[in-house]
C-alpha positions in Angstrom: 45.2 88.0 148.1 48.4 88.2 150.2 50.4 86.1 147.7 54.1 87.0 146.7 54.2 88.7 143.2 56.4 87.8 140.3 56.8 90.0 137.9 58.8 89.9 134.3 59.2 92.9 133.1 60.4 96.6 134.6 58.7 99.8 135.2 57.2 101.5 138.3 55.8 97.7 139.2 58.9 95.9 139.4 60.4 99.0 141.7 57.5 99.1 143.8 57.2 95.4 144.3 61.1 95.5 144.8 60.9 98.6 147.6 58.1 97.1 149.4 59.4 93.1 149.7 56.8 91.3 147.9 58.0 89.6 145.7 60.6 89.7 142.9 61.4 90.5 139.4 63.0 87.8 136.5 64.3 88.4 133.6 61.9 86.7 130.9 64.9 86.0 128.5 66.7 84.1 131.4 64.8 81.2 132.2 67.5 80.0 134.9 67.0 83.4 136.3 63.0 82.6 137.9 64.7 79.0 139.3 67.6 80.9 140.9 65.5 83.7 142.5 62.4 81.6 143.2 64.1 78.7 145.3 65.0 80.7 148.6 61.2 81.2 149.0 60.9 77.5 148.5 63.7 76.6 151.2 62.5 79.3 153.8 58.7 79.9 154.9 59.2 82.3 156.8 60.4 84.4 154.1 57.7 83.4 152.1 55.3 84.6 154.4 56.9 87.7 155.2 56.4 88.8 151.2 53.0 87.5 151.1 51.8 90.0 154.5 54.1 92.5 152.4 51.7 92.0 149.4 48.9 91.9 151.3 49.9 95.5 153.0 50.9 96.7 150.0 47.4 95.9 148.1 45.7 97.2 151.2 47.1 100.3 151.7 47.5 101.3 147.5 45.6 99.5 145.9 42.0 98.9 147.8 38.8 99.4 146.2 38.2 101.9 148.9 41.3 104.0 148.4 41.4 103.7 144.5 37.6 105.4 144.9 38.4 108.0 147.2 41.4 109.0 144.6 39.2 108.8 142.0 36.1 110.7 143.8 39.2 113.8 144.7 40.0 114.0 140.9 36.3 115.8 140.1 36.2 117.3 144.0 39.4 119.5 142.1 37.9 120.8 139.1 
């Protein structure tokens, strides 16, 4: 959908969406922690925008219907 993505908890997730610049990661016991991180995307549009394409790319390249079936299709192409 090409939005920025805010996740609250860790985990393969919050270091890919870290890695890739698409969004960020809050503590969920630190409320002050989500107004702190989320205001520079409220203050800047570009930056905004450059981690909703990075969402979009990311969701794209990993995460498409096409390439989540291909993967899948491989998995009995093996046996």
């Amino acid at each position: 959908a090409g939005k920025a993505i805010v996740v609250n908890f860790g985990g393969w997730i919050k270091k890919e969406i870290e890695e890739t610049q698409c969004g960020i990661y809050v503590n969920p016991h630190q409320p002050a922690d989500f107004v702190k991180k989320i205001a520079p995307f409220l203050k800047d549009e570009k930056l905004l925008k450059a981690h909703q394409r990075a969402a979009r790319q990311l969701g794209e390249r990993r995460y498409s219907r096409v390439q989540i079936s291909k993967k899948f299709a491989e998995l009995f192409l093996s046996m």
